[in-house]
PyMOL Python script that loads the backbone (N, CA, C, O; Angstrom):
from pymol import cmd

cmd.read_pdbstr("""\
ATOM      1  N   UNK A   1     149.428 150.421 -16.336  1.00  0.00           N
ATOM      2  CA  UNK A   1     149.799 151.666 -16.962  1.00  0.00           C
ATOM      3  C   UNK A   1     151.179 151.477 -17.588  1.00  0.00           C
ATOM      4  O   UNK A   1     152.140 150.968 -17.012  1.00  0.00           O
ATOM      5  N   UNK A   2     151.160 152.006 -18.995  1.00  0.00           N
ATOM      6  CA  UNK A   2     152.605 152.021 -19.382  1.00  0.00           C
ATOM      7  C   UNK A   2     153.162 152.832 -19.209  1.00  0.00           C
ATOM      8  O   UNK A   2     152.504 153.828 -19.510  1.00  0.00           O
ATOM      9  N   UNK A   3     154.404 153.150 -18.749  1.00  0.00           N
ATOM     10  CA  UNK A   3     155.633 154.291 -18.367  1.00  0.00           C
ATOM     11  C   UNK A   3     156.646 154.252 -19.372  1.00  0.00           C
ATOM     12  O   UNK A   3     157.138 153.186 -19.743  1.00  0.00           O
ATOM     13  N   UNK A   4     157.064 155.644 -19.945  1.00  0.00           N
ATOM     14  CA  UNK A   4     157.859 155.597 -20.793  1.00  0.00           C
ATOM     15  C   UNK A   4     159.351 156.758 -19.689  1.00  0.00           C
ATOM     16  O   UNK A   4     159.196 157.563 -18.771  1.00  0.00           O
ATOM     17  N   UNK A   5     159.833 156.570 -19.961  1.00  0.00           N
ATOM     18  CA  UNK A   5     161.131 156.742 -18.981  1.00  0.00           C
ATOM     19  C   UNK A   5     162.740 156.747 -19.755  1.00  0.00           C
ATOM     20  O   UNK A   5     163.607 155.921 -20.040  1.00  0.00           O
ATOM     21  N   UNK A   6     162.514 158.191 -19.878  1.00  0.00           N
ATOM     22  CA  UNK A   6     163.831 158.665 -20.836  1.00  0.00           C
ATOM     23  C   UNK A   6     164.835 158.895 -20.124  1.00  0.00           C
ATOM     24  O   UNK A   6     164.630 159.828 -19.347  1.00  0.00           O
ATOM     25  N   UNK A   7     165.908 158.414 -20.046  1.00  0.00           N
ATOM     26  CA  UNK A   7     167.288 158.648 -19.247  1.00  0.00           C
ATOM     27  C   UNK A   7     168.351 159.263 -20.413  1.00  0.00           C
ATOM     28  O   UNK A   7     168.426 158.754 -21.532  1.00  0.00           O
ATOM     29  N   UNK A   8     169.027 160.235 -20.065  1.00  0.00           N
ATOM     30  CA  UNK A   8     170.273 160.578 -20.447  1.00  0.00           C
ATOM     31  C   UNK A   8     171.349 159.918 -19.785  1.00  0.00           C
ATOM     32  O   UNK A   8     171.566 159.965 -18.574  1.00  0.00           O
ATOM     33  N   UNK A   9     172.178 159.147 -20.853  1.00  0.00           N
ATOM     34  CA  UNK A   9     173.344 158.270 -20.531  1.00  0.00           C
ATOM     35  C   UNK A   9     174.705 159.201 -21.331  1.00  0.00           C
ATOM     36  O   UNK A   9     175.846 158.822 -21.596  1.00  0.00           O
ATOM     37  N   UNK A  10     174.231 160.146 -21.497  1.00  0.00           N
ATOM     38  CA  UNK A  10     175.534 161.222 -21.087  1.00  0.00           C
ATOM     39  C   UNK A  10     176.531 161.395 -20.007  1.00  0.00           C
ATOM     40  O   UNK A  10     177.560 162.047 -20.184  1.00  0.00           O
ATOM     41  N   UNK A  11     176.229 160.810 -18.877  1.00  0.00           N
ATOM     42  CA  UNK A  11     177.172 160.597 -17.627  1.00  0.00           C
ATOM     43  C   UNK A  11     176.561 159.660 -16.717  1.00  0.00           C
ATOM     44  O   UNK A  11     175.524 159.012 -16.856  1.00  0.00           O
ATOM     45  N   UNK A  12     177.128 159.688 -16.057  1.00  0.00           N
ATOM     46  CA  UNK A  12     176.927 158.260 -14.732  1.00  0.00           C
ATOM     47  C   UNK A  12     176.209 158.874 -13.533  1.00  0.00           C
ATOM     48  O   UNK A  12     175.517 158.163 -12.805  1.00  0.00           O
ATOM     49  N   UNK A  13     176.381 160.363 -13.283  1.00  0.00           N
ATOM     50  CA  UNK A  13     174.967 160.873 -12.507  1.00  0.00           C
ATOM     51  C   UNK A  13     173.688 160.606 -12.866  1.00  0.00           C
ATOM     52  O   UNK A  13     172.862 160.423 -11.972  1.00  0.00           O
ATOM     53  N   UNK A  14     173.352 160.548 -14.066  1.00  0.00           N
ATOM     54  CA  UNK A  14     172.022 160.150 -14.622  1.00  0.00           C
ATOM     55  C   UNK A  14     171.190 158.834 -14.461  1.00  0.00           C
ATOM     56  O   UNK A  14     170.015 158.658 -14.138  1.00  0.00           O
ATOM     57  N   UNK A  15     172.383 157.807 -14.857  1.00  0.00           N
ATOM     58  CA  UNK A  15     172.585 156.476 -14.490  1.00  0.00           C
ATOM     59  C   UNK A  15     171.991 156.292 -13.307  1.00  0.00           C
ATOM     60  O   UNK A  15     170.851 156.051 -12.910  1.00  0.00           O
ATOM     61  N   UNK A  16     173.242 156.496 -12.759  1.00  0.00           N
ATOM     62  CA  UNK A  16     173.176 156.024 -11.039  1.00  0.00           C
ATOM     63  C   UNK A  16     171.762 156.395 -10.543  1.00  0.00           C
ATOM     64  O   UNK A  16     171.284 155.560  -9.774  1.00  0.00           O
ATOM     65  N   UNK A  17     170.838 157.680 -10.871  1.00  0.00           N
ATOM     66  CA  UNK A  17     169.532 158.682 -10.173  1.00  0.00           C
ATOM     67  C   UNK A  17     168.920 157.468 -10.171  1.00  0.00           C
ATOM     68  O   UNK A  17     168.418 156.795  -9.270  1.00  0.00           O
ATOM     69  N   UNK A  18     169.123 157.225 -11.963  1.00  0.00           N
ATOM     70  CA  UNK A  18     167.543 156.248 -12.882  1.00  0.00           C
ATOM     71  C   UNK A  18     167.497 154.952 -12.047  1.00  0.00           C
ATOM     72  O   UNK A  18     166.433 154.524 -11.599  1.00  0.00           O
ATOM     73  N   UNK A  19     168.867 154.244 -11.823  1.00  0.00           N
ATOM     74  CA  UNK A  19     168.463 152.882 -11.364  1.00  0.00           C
ATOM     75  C   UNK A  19     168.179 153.071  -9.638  1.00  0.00           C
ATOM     76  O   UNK A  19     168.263 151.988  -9.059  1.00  0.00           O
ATOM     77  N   UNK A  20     167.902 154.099  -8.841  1.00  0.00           N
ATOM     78  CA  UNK A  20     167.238 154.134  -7.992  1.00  0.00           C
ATOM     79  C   UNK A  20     165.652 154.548  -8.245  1.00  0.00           C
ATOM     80  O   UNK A  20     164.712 153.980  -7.688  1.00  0.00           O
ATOM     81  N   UNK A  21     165.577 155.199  -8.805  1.00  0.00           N
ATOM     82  CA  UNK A  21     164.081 155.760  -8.880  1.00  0.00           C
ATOM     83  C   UNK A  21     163.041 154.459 -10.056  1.00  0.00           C
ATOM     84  O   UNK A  21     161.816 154.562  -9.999  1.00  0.00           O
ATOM     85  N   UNK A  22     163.631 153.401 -10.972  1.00  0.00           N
ATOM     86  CA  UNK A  22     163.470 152.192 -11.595  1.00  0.00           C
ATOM     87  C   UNK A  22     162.268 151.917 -11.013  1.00  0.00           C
ATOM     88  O   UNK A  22     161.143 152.134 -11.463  1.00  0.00           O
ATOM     89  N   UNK A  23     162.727 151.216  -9.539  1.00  0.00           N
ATOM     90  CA  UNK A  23     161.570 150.112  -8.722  1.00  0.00           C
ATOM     91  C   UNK A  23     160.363 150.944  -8.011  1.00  0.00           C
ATOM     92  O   UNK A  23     159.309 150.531  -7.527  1.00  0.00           O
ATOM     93  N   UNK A  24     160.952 152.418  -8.133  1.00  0.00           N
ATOM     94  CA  UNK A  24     159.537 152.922  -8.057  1.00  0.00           C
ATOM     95  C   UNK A  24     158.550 152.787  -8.945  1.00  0.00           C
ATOM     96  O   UNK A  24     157.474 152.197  -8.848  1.00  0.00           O
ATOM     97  N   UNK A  25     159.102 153.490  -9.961  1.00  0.00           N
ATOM     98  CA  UNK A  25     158.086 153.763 -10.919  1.00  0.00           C
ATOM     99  C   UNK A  25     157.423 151.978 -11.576  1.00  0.00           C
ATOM    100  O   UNK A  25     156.313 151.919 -12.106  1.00  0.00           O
ATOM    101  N   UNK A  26     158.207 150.846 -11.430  1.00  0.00           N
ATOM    102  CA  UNK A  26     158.069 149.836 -11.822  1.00  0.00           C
ATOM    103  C   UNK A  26     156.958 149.080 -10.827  1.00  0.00           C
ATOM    104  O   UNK A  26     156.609 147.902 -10.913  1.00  0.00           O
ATOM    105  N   UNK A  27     156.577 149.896 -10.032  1.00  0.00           N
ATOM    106  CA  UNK A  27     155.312 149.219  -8.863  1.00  0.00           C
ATOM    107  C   UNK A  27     154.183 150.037  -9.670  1.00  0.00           C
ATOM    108  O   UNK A  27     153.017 149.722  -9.431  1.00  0.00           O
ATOM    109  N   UNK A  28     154.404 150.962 -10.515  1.00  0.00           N
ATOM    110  CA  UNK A  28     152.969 151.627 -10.878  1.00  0.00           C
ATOM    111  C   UNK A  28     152.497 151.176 -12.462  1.00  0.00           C
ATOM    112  O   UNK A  28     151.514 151.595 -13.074  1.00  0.00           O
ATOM    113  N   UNK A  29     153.467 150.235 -12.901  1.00  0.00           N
ATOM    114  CA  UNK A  29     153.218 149.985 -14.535  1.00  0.00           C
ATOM    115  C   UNK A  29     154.413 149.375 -15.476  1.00  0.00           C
ATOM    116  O   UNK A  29     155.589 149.224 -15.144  1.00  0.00           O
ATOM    117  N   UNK A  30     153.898 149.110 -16.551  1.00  0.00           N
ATOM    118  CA  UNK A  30     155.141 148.540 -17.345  1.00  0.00           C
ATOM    119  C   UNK A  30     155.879 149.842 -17.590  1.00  0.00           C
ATOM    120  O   UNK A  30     155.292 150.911 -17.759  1.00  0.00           O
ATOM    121  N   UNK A  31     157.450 149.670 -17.603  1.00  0.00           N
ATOM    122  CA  UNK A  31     158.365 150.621 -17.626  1.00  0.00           C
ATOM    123  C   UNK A  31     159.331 150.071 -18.913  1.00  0.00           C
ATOM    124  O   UNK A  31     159.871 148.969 -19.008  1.00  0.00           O
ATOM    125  N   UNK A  32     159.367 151.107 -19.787  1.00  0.00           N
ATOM    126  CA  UNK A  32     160.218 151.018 -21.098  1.00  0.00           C
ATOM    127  C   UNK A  32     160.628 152.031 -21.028  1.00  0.00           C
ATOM    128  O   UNK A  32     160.092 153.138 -20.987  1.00  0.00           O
ATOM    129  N   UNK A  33     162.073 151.565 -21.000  1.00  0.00           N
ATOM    130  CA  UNK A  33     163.450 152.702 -20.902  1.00  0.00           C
ATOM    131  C   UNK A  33     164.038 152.926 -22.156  1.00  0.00           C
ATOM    132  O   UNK A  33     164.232 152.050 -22.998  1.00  0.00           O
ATOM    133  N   UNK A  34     164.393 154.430 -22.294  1.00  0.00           N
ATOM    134  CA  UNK A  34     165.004 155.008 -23.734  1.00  0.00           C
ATOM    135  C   UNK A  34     166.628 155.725 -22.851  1.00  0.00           C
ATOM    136  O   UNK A  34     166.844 156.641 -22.058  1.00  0.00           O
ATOM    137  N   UNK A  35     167.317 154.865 -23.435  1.00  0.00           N
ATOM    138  CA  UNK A  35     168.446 155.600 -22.988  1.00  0.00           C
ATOM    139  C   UNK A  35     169.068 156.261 -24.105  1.00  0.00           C
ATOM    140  O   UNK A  35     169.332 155.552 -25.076  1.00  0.00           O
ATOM    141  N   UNK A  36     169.427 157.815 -24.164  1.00  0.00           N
ATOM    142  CA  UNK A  36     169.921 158.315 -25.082  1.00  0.00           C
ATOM    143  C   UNK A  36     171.620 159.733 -24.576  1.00  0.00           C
ATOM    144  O   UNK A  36     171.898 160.728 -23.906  1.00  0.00           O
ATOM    145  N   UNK A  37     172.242 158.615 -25.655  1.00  0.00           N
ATOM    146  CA  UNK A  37     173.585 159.299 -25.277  1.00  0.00           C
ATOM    147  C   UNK A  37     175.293 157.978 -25.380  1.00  0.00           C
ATOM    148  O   UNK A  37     175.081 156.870 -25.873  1.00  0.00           O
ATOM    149  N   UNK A  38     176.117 158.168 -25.102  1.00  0.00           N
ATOM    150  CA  UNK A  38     177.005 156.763 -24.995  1.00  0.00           C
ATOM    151  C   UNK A  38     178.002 157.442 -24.289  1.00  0.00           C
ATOM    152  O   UNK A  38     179.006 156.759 -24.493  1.00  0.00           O
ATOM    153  N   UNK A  39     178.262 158.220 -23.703  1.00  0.00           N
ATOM    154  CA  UNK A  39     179.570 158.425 -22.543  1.00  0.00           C
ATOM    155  C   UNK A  39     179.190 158.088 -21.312  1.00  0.00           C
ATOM    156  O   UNK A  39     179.348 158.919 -20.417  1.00  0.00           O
ATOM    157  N   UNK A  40     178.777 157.172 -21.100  1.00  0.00           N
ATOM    158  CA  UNK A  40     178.312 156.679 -19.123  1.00  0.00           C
ATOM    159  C   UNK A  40     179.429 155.269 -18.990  1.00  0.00           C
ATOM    160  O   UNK A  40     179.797 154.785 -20.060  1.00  0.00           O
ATOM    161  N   UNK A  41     179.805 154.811 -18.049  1.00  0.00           N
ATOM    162  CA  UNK A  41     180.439 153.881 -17.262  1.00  0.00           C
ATOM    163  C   UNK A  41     179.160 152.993 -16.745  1.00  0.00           C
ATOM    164  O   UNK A  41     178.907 151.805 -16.945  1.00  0.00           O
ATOM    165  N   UNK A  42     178.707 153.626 -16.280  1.00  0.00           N
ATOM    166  CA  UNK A  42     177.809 152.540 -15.857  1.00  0.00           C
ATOM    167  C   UNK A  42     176.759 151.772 -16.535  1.00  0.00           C
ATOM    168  O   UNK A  42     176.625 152.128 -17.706  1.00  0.00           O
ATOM    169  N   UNK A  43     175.930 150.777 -16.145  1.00  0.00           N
ATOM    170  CA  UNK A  43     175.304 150.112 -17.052  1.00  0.00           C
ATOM    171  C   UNK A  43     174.152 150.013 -16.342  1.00  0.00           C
ATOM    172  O   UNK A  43     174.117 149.601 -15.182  1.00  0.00           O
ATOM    173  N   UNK A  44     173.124 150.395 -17.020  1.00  0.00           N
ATOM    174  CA  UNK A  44     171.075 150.266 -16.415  1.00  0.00           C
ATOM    175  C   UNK A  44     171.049 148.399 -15.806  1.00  0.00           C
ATOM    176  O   UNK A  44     171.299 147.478 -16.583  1.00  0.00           O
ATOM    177  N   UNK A  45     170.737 148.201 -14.468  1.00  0.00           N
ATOM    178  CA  UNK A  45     170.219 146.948 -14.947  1.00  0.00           C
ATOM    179  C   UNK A  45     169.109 146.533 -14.853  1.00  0.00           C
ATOM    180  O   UNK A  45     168.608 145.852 -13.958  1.00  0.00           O
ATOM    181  N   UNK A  46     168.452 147.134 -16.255  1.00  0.00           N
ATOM    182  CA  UNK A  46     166.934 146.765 -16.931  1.00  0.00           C
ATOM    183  C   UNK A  46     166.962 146.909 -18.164  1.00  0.00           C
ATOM    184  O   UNK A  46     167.651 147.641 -18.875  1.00  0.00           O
ATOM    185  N   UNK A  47     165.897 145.910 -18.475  1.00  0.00           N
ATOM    186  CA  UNK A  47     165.741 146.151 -20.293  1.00  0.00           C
ATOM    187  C   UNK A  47     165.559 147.145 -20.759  1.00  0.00           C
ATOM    188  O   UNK A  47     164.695 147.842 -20.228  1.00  0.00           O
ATOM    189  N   UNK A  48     166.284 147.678 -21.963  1.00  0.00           N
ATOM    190  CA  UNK A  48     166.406 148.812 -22.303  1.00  0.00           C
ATOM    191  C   UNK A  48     165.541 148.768 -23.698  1.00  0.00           C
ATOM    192  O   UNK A  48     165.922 148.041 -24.615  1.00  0.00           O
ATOM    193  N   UNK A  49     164.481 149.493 -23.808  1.00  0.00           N
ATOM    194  CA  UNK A  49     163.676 149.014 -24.605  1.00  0.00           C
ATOM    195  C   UNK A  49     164.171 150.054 -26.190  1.00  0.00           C
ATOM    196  O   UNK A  49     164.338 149.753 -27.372  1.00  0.00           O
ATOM    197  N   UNK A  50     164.248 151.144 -25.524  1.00  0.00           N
ATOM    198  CA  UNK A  50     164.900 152.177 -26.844  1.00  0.00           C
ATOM    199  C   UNK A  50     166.428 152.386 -26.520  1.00  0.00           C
ATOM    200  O   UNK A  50     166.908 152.095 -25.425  1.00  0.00           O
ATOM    201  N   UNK A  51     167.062 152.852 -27.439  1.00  0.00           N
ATOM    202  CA  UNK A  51     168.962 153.052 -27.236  1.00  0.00           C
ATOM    203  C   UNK A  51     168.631 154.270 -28.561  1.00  0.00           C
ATOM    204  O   UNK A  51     167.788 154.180 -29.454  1.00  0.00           O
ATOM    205  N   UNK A  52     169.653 155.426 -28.292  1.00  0.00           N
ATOM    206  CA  UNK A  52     170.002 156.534 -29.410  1.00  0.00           C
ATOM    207  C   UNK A  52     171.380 156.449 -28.942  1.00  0.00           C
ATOM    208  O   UNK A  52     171.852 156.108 -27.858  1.00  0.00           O
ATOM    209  N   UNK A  53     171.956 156.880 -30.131  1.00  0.00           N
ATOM    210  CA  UNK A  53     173.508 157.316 -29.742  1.00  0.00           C
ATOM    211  C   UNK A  53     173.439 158.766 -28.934  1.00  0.00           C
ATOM    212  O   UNK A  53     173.869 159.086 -27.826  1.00  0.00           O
ATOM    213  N   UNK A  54     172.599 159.633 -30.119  1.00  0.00           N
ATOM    214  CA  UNK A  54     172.224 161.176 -29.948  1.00  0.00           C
ATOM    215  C   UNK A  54     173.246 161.940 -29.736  1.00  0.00           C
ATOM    216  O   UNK A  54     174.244 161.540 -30.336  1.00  0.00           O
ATOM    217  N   UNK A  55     173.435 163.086 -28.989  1.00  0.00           N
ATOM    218  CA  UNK A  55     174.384 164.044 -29.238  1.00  0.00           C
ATOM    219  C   UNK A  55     174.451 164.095 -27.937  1.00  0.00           C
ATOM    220  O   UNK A  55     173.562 164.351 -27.126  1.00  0.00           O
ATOM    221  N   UNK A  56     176.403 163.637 -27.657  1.00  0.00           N
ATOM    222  CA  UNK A  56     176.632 163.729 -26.610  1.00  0.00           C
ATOM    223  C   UNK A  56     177.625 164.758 -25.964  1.00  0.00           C
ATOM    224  O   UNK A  56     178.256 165.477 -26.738  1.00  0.00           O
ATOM    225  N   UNK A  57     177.751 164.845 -25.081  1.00  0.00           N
ATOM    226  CA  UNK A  57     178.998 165.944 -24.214  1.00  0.00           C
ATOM    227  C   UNK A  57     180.192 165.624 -24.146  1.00  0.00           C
ATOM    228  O   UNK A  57     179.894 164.481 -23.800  1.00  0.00           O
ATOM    229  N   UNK A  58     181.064 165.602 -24.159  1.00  0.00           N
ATOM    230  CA  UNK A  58     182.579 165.437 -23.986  1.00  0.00           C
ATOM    231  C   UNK A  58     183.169 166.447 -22.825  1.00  0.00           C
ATOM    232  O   UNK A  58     182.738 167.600 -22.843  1.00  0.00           O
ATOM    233  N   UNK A  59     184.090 166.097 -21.860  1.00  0.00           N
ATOM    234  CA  UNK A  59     184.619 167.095 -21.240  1.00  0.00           C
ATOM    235  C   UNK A  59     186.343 166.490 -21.436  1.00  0.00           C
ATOM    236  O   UNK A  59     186.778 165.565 -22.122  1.00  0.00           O
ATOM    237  N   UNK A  60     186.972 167.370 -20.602  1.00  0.00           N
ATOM    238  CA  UNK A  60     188.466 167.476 -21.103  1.00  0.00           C
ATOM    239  C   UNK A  60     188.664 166.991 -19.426  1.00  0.00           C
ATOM    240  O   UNK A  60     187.729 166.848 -18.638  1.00  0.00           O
ATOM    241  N   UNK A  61     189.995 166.801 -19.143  1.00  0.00           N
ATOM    242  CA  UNK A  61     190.732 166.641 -17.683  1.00  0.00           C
ATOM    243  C   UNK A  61     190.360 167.364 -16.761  1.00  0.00           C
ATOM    244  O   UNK A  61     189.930 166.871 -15.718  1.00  0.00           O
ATOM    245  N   UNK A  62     190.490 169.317 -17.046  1.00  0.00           N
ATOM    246  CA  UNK A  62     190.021 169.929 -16.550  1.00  0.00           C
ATOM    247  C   UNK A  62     188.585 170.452 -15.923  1.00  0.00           C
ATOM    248  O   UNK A  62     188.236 171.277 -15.079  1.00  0.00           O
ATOM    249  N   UNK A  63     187.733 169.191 -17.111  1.00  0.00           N
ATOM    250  CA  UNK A  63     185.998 169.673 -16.528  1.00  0.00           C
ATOM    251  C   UNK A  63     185.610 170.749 -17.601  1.00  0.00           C
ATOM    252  O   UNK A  63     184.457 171.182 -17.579  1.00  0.00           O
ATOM    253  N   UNK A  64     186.254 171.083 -18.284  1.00  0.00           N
ATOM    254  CA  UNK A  64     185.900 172.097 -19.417  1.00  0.00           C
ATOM    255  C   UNK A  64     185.406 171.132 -20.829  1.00  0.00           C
ATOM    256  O   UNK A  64     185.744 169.964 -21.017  1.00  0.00           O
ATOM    257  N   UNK A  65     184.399 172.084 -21.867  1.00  0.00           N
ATOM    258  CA  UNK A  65     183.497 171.258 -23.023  1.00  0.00           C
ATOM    259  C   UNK A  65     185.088 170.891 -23.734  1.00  0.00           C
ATOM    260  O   UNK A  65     186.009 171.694 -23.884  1.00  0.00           O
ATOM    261  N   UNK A  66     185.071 169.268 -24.143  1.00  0.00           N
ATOM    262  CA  UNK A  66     185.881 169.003 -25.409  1.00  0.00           C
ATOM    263  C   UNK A  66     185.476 169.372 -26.726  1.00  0.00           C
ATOM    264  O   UNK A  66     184.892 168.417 -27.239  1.00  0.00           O
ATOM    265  N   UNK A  67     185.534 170.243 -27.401  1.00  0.00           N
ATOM    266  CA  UNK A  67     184.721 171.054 -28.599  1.00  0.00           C
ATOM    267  C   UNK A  67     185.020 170.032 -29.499  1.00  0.00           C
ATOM    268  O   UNK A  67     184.045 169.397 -29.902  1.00  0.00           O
ATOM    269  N   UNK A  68     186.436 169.614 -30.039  1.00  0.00           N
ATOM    270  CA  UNK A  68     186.694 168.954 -30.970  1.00  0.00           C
ATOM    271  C   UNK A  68     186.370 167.481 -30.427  1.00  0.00           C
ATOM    272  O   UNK A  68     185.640 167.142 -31.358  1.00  0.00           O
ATOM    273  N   UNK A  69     186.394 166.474 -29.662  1.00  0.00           N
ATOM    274  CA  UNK A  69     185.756 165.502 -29.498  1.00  0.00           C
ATOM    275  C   UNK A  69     184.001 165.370 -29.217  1.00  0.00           C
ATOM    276  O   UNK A  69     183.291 164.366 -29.271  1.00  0.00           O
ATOM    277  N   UNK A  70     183.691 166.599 -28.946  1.00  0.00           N
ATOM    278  CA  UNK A  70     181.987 166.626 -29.575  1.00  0.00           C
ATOM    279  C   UNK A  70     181.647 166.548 -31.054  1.00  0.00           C
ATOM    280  O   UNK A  70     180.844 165.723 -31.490  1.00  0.00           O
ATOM    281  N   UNK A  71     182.518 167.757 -32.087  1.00  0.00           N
ATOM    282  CA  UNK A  71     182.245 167.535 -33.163  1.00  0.00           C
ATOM    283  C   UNK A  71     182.587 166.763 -33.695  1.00  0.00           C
ATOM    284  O   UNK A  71     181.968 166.636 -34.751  1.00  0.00           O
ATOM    285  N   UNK A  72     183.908 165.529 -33.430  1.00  0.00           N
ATOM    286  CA  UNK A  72     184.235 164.321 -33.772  1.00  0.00           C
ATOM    287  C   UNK A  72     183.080 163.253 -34.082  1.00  0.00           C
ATOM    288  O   UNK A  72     182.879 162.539 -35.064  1.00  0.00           O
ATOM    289  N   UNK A  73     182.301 163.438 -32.696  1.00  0.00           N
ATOM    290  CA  UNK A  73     181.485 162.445 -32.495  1.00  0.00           C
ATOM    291  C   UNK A  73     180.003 162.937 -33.146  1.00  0.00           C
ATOM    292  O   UNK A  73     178.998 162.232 -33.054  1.00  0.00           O
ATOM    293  N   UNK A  74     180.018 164.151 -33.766  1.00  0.00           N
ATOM    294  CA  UNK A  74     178.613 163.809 -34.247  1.00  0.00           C
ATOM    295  C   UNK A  74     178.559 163.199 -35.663  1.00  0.00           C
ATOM    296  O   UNK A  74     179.514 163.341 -36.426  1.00  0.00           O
ATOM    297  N   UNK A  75     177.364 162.468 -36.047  1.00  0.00           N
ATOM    298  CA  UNK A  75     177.233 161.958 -36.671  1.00  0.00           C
ATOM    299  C   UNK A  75     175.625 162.236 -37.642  1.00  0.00           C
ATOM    300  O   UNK A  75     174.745 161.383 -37.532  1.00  0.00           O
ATOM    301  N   UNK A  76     175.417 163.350 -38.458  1.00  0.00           N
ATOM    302  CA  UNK A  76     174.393 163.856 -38.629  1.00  0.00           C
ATOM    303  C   UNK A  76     173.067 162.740 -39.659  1.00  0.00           C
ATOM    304  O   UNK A  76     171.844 162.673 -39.538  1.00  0.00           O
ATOM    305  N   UNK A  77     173.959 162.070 -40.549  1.00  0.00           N
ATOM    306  CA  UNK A  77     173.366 161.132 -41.325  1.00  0.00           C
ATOM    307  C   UNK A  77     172.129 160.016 -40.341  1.00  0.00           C
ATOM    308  O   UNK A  77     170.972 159.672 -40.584  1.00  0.00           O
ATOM    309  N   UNK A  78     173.371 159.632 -38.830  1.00  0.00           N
ATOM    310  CA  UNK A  78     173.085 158.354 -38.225  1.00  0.00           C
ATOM    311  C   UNK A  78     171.580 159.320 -37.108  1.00  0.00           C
ATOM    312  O   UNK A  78     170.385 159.030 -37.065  1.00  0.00           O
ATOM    313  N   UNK A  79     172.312 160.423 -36.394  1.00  0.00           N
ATOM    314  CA  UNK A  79     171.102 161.215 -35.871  1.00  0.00           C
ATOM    315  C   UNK A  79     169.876 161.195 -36.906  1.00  0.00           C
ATOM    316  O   UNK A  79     168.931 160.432 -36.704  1.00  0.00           O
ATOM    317  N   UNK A  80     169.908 162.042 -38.010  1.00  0.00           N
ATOM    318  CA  UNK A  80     168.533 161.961 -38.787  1.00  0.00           C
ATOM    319  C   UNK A  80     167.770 160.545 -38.982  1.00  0.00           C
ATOM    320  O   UNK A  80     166.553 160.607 -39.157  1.00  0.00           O
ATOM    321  N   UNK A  81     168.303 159.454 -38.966  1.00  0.00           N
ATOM    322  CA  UNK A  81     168.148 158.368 -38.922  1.00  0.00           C
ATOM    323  C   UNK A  81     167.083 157.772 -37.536  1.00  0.00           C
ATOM    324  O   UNK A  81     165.942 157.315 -37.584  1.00  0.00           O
ATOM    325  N   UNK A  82     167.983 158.000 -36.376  1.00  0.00           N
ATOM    326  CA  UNK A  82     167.580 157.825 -35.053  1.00  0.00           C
ATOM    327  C   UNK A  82     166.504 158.309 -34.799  1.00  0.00           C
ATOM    328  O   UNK A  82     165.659 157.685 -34.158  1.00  0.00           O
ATOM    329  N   UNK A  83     166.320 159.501 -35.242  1.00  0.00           N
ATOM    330  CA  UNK A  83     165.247 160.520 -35.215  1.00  0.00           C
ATOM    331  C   UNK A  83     163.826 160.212 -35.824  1.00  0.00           C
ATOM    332  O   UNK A  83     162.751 160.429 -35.266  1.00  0.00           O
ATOM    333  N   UNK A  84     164.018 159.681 -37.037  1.00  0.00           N
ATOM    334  CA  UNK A  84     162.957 158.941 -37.619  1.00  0.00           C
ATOM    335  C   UNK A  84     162.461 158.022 -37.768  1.00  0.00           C
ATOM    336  O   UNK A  84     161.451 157.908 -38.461  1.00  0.00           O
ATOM    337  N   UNK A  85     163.171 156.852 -37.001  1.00  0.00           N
ATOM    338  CA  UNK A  85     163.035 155.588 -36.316  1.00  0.00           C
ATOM    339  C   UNK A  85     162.269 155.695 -35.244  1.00  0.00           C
ATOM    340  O   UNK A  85     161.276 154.967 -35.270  1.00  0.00           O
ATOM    341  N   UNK A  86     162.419 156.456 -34.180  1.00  0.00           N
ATOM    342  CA  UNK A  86     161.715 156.623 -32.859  1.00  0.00           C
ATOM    343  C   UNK A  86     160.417 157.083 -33.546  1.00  0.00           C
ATOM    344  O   UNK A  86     160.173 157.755 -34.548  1.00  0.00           O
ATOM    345  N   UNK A  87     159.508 156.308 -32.390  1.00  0.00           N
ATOM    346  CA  UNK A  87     158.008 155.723 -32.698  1.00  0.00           C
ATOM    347  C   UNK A  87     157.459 157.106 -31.411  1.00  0.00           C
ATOM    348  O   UNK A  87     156.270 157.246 -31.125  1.00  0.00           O
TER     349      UNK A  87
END
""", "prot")
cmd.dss("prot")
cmd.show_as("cartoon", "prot")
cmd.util.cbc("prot")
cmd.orient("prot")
């Protein structure tokens, strides 16, 4: 069975869940990972079969939304792009 297995790499909680719950789902089928997002520290260790930049979160010191380093970072040309690439 093939498994398709979307992770948000918006933060390192996400991360950290995915590479425990991995070797489960990897006993029931081939597993192709889409990681979408780029503010995480940590790093999957498995082949990552899809990557998006996509639209990510920013927070400030306080834990509050960084408004202006979200809209910094979007990139609408490269999203529409991403978007129509994915199969």
């Amino acid at each position: 069975m093939k498994i398709f297995y979307a992770v948000q790499a918006t933060g390192n909680g996400h991360i950290s869940r995915s590479m425990e719950l991995l070797p489960y789902l990897q006993q029931y089928g081939q597993v192709d990972i889409f990681l979408s997002g780029d503010n995480s520290n940590l790093k999957l260790d498995a082949p990552i079969a899809y990557r998006s930049k996509g639209l990510s979160l920013y927070y400030t010191c306080n834990g509050a939304l960084d408004y202006w380093r979200i809209a910094k970072a979007i990139n609408p040309v490269t999203l529409r792009k991403e978007i129509r690439s994915c199969r």
